[in-house]
Biopython code that builds the backbone (N, CA, C, O; Angstrom):
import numpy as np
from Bio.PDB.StructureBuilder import StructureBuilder

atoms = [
    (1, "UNK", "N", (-15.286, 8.453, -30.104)),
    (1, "UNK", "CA", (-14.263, 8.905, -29.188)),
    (1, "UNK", "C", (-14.793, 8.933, -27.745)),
    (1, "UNK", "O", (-14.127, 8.270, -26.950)),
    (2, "UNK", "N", (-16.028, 9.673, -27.185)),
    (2, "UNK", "CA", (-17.080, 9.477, -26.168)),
    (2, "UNK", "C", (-16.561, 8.297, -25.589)),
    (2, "UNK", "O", (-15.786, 8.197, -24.638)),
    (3, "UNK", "N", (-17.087, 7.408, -26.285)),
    (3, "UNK", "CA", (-17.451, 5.939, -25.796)),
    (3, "UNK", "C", (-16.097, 5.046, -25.713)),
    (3, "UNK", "O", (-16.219, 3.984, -25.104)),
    (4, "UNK", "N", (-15.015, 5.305, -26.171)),
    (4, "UNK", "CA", (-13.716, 4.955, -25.879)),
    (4, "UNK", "C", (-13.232, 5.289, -24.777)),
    (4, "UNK", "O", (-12.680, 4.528, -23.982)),
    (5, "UNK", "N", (-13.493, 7.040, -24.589)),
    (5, "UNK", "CA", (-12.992, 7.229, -22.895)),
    (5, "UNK", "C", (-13.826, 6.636, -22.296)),
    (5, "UNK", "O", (-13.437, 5.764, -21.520)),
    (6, "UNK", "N", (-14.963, 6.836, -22.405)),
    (6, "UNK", "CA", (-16.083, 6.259, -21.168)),
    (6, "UNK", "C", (-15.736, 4.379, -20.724)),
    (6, "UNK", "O", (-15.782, 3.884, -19.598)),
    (7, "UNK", "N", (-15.482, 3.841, -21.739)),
    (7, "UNK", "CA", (-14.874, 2.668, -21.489)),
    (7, "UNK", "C", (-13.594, 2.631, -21.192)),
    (7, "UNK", "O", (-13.175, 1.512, -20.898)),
    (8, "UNK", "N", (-12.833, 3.503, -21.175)),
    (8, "UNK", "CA", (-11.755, 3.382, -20.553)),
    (8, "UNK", "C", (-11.661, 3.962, -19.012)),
    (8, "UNK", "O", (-10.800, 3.715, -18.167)),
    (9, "UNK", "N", (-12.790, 4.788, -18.918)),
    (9, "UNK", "CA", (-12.892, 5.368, -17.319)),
    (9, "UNK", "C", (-13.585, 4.229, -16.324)),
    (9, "UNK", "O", (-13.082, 3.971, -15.231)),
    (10, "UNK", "N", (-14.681, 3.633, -16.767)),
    (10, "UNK", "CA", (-14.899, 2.361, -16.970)),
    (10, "UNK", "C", (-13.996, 1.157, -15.871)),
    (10, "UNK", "O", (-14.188, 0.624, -14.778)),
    (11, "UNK", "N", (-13.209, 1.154, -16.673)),
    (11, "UNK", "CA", (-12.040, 0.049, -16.523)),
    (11, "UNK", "C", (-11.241, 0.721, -15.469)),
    (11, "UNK", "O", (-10.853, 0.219, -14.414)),
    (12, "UNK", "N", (-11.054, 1.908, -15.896)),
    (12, "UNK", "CA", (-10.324, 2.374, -14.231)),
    (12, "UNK", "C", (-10.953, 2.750, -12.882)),
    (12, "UNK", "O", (-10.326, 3.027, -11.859)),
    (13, "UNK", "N", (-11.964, 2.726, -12.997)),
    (13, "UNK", "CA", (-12.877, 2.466, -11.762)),
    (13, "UNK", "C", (-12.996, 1.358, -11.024)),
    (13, "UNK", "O", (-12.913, 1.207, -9.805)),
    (14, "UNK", "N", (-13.213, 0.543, -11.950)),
    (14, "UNK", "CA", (-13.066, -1.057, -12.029)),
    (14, "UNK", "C", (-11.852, -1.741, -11.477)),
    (14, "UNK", "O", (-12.032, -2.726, -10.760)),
    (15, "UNK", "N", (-10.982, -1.445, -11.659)),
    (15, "UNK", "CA", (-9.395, -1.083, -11.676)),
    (15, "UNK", "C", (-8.978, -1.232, -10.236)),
    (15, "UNK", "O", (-8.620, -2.151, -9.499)),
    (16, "UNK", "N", (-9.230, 0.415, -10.130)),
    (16, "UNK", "CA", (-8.994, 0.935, -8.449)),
    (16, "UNK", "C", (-10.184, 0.390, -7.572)),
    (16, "UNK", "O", (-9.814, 0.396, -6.398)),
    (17, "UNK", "N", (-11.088, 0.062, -7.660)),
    (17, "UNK", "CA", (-11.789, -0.844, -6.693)),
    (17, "UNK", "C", (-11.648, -2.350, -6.614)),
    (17, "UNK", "O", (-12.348, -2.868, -5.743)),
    (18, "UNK", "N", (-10.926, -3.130, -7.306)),
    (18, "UNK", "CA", (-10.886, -4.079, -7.308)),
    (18, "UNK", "C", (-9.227, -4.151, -6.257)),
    (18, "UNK", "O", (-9.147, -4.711, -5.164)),
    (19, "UNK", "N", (-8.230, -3.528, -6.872)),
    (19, "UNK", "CA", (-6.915, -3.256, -6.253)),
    (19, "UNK", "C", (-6.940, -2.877, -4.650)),
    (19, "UNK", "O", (-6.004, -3.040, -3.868)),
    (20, "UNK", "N", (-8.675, -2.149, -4.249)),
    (20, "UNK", "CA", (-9.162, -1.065, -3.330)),
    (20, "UNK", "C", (-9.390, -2.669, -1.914)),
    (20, "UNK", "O", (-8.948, -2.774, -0.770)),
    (21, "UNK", "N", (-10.157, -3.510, -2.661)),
    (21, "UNK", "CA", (-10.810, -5.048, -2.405)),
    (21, "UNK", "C", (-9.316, -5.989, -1.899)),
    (21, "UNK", "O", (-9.071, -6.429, -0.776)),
    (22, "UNK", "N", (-8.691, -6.067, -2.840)),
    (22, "UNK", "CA", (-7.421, -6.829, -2.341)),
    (22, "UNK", "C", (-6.592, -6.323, -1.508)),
    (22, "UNK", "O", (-6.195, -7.281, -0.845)),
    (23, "UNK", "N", (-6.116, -5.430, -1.162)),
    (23, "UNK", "CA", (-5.379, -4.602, -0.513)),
    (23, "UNK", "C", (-6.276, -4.855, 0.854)),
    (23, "UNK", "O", (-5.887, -5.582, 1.768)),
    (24, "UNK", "N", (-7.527, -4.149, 0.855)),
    (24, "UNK", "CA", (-7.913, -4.148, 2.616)),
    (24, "UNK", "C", (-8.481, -5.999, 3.018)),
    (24, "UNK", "O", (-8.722, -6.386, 4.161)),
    (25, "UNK", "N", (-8.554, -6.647, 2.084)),
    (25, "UNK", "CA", (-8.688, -8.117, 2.679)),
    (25, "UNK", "C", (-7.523, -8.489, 3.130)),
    (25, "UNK", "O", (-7.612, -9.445, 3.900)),
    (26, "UNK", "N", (-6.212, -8.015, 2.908)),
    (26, "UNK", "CA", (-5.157, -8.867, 3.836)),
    (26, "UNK", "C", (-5.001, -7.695, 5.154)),
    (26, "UNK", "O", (-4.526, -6.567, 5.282)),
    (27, "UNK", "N", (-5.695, -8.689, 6.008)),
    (27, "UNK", "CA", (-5.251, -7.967, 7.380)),
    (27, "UNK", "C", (-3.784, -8.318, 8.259)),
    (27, "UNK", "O", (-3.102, -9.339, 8.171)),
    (28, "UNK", "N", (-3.603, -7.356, 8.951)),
    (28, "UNK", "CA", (-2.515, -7.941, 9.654)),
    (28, "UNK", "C", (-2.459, -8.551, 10.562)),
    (28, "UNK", "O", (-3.498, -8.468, 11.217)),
    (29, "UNK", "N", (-1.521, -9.350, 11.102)),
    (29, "UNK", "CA", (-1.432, -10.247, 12.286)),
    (29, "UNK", "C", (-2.224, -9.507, 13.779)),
    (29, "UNK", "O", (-1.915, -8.471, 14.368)),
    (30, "UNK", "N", (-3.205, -10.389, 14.041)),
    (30, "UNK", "CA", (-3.223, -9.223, 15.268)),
    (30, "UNK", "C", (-1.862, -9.457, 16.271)),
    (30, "UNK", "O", (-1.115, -10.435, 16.299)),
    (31, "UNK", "N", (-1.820, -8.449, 16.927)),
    (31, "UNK", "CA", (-0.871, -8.249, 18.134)),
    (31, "UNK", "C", (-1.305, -9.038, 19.558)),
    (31, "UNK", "O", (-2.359, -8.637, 20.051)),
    (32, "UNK", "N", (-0.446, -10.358, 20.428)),
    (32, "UNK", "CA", (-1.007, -11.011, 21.446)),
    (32, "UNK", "C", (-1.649, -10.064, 22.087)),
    (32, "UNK", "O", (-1.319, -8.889, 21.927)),
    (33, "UNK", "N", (-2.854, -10.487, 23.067)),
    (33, "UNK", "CA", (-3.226, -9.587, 24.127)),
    (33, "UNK", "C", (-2.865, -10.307, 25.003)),
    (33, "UNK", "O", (-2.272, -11.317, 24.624)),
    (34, "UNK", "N", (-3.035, -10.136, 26.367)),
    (34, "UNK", "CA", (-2.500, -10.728, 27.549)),
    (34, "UNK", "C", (-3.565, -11.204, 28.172)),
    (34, "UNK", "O", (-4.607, -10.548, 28.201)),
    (35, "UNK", "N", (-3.450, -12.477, 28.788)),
    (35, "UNK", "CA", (-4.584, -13.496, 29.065)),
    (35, "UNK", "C", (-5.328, -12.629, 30.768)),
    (35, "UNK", "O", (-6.471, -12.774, 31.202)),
    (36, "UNK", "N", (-4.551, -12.047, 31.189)),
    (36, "UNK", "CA", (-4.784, -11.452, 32.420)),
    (36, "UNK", "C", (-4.014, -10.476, 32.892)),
    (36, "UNK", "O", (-2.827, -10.670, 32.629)),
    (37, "UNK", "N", (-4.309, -9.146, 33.704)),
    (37, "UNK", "CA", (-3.550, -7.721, 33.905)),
    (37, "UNK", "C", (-3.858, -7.833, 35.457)),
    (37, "UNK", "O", (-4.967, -7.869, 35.991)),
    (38, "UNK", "N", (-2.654, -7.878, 36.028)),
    (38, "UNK", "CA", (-3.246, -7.833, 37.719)),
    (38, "UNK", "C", (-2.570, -6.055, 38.017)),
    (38, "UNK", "O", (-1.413, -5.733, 37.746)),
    (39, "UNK", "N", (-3.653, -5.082, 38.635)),
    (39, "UNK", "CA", (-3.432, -4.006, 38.251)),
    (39, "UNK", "C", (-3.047, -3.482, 39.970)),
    (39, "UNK", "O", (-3.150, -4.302, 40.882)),
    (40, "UNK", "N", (-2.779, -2.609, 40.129)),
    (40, "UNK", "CA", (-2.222, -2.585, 41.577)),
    (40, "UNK", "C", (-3.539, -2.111, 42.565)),
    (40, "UNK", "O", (-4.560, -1.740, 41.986)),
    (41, "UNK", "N", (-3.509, -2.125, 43.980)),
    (41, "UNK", "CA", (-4.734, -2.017, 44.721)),
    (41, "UNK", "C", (-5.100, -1.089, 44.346)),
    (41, "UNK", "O", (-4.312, -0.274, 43.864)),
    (42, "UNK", "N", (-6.667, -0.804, 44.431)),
    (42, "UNK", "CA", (-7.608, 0.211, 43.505)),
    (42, "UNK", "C", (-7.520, 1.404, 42.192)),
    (42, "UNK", "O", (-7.884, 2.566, 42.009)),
    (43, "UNK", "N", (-6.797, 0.314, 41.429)),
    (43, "UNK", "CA", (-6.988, 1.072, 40.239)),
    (43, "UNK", "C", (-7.919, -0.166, 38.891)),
    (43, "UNK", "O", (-7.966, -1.322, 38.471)),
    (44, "UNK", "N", (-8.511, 1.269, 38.748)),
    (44, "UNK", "CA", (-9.216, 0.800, 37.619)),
    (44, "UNK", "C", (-9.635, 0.880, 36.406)),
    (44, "UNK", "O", (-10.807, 1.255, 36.400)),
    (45, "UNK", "N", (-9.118, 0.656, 35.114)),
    (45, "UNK", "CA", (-8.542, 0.462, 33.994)),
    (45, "UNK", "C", (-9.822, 0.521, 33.343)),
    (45, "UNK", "O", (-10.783, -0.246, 33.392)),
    (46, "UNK", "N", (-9.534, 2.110, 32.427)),
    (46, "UNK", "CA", (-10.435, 2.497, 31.486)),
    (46, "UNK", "C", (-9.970, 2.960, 30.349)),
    (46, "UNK", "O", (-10.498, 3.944, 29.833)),
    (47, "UNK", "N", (-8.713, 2.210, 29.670)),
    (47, "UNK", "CA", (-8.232, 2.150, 28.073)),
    (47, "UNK", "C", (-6.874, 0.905, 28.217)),
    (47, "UNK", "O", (-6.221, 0.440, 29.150)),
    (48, "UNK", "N", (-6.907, 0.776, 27.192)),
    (48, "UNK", "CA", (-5.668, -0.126, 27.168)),
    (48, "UNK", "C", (-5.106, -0.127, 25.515)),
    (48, "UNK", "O", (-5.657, 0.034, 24.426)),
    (49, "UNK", "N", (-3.691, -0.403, 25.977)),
    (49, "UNK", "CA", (-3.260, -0.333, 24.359)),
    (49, "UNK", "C", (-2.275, -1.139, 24.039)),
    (49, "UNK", "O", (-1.750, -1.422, 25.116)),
    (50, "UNK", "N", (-1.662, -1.727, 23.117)),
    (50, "UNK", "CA", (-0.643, -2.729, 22.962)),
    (50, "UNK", "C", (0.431, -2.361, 22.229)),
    (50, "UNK", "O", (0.030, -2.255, 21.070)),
    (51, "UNK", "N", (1.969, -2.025, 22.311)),
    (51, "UNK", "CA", (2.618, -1.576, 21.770)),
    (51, "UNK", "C", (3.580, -2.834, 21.311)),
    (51, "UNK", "O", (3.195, -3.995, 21.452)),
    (52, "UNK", "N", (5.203, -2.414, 20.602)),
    (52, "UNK", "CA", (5.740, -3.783, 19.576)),
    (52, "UNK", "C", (5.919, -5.055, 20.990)),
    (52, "UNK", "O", (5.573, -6.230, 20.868)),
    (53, "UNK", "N", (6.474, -4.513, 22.146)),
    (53, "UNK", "CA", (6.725, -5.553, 23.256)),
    (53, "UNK", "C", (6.359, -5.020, 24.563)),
    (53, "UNK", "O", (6.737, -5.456, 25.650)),
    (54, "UNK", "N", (5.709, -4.192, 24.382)),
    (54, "UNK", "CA", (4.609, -3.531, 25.694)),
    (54, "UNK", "C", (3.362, -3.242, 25.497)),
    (54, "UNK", "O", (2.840, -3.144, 24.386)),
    (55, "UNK", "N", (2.781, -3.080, 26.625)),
    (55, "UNK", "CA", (0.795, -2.670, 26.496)),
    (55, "UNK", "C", (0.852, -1.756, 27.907)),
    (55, "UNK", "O", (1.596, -1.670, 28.885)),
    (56, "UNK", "N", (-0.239, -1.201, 27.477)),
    (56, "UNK", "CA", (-0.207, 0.119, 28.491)),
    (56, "UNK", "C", (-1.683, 0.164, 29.132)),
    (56, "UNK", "O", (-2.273, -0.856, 28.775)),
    (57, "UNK", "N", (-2.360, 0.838, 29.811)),
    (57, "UNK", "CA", (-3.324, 0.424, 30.737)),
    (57, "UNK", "C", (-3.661, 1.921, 31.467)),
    (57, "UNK", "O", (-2.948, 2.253, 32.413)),
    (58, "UNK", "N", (-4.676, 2.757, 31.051)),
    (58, "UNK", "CA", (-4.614, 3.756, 31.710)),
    (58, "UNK", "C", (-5.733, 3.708, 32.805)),
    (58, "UNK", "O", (-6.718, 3.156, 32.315)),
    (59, "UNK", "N", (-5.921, 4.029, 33.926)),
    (59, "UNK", "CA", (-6.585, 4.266, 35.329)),
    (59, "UNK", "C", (-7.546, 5.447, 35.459)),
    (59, "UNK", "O", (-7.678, 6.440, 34.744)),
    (60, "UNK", "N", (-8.222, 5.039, 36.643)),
    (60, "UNK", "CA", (-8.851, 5.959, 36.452)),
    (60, "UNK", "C", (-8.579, 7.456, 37.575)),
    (60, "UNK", "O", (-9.153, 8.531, 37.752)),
    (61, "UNK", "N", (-7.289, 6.706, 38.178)),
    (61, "UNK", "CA", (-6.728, 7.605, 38.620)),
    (61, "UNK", "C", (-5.776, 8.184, 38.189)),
    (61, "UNK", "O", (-4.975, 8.467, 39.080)),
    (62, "UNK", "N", (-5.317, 8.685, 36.612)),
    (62, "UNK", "CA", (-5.091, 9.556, 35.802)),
    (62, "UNK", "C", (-3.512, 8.985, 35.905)),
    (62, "UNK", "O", (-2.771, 9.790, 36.469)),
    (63, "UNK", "N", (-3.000, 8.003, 35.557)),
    (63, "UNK", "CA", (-2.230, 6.765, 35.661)),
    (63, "UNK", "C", (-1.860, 6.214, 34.545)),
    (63, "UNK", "O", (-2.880, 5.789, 34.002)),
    (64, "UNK", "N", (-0.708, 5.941, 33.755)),
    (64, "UNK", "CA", (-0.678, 4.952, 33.070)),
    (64, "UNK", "C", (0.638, 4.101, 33.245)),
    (64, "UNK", "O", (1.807, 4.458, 33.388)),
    (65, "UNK", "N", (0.099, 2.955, 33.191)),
    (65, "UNK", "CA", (0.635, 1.625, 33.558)),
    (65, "UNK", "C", (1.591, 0.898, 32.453)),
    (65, "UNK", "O", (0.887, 0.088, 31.850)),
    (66, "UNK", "N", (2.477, 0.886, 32.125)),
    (66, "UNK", "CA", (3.494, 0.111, 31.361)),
    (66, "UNK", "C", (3.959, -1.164, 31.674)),
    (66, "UNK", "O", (4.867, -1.365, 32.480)),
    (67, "UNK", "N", (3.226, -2.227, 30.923)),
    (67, "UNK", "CA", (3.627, -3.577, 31.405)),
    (67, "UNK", "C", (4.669, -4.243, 30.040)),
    (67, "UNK", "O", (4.795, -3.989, 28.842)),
    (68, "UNK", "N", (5.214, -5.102, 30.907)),
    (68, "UNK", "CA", (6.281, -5.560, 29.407)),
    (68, "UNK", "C", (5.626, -6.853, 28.845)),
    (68, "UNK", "O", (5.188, -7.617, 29.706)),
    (69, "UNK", "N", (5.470, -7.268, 27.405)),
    (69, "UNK", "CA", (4.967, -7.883, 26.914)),
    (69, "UNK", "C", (4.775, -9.303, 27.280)),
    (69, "UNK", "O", (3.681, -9.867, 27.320)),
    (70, "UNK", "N", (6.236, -9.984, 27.614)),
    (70, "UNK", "CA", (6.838, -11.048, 27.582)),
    (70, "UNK", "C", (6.406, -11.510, 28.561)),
    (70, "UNK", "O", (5.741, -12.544, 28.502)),
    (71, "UNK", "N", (6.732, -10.689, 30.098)),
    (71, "UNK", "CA", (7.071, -11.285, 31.010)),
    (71, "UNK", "C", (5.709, -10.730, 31.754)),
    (71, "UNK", "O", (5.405, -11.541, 32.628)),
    (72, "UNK", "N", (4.741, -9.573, 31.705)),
    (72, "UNK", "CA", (3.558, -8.789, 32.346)),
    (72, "UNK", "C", (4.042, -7.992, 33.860)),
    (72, "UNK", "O", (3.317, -7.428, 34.680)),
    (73, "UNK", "N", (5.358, -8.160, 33.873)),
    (73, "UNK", "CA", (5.879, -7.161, 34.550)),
    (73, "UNK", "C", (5.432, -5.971, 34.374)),
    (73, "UNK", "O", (5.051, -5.631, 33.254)),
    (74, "UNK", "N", (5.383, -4.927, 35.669)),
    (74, "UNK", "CA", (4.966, -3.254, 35.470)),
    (74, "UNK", "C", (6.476, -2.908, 35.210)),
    (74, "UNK", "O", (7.418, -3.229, 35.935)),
    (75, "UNK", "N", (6.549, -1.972, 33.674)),
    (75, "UNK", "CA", (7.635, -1.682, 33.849)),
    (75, "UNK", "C", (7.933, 0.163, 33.995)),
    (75, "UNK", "O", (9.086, 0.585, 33.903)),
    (76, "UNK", "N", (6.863, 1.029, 34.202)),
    (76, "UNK", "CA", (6.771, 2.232, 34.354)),
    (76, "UNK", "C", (5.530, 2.643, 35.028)),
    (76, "UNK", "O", (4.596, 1.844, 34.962)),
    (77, "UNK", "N", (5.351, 3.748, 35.667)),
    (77, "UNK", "CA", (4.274, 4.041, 36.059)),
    (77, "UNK", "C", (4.661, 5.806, 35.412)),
    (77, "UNK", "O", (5.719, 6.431, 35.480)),
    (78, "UNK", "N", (3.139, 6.261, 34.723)),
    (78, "UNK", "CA", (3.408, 7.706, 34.353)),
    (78, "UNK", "C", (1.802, 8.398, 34.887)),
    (78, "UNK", "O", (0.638, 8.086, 34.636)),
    (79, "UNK", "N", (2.356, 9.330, 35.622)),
    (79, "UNK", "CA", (1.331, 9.863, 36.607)),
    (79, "UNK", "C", (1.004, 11.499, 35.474)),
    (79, "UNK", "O", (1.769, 12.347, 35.015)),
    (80, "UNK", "N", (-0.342, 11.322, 35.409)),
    (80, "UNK", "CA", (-0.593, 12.527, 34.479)),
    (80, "UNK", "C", (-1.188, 13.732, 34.913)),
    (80, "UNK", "O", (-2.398, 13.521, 34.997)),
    (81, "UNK", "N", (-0.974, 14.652, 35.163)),
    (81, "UNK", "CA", (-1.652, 16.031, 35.916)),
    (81, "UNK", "C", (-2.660, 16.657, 35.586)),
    (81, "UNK", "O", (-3.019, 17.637, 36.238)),
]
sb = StructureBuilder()
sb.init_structure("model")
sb.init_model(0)
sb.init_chain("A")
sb.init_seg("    ")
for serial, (resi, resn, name, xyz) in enumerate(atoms, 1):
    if name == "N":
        sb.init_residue(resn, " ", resi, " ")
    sb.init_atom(name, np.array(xyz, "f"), 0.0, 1.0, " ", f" {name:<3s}", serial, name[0])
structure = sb.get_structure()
């Protein structure tokens, strides 16, 4: 009886790591980045992030920058206190 569960715990270890293996090998599409960010006079960009059709760009003058995906238009500026 031992050795029935143990081979059956076995197999489910086996199981969930193999399921564990397939699952994180399909990655997802990455998201475009933008070939170039022209940022406005003296600011200077210390994070950036990419959202479904925008990317954002925060400053180091406590700034963040909303550009639109498509076109790299600024489409917000959010000033942080």
């Amino acid at each position: 009886m031992v050795t029935v569960l143990t081979v059956i715990m076995i197999g489910g270890v086996v199981t969930v790591v193999l399921l564990l293996v397939i699952r994180l090998n399909e990655a997802p599409a990455p998201l475009p980045l933008p070939q170039q960010i022209t940022l406005p006079d003296g600011a200077t960009a210390t994070a950036f992030t990419v959202g479904s059709d925008w990317f954002g760009v925060v400053t180091e003058n406590n700034e963040i920058l909303i550009y639109d995906q498509a076109t790299g238009a600024l489409r917000q500026t959010i000033v942080l206190e």
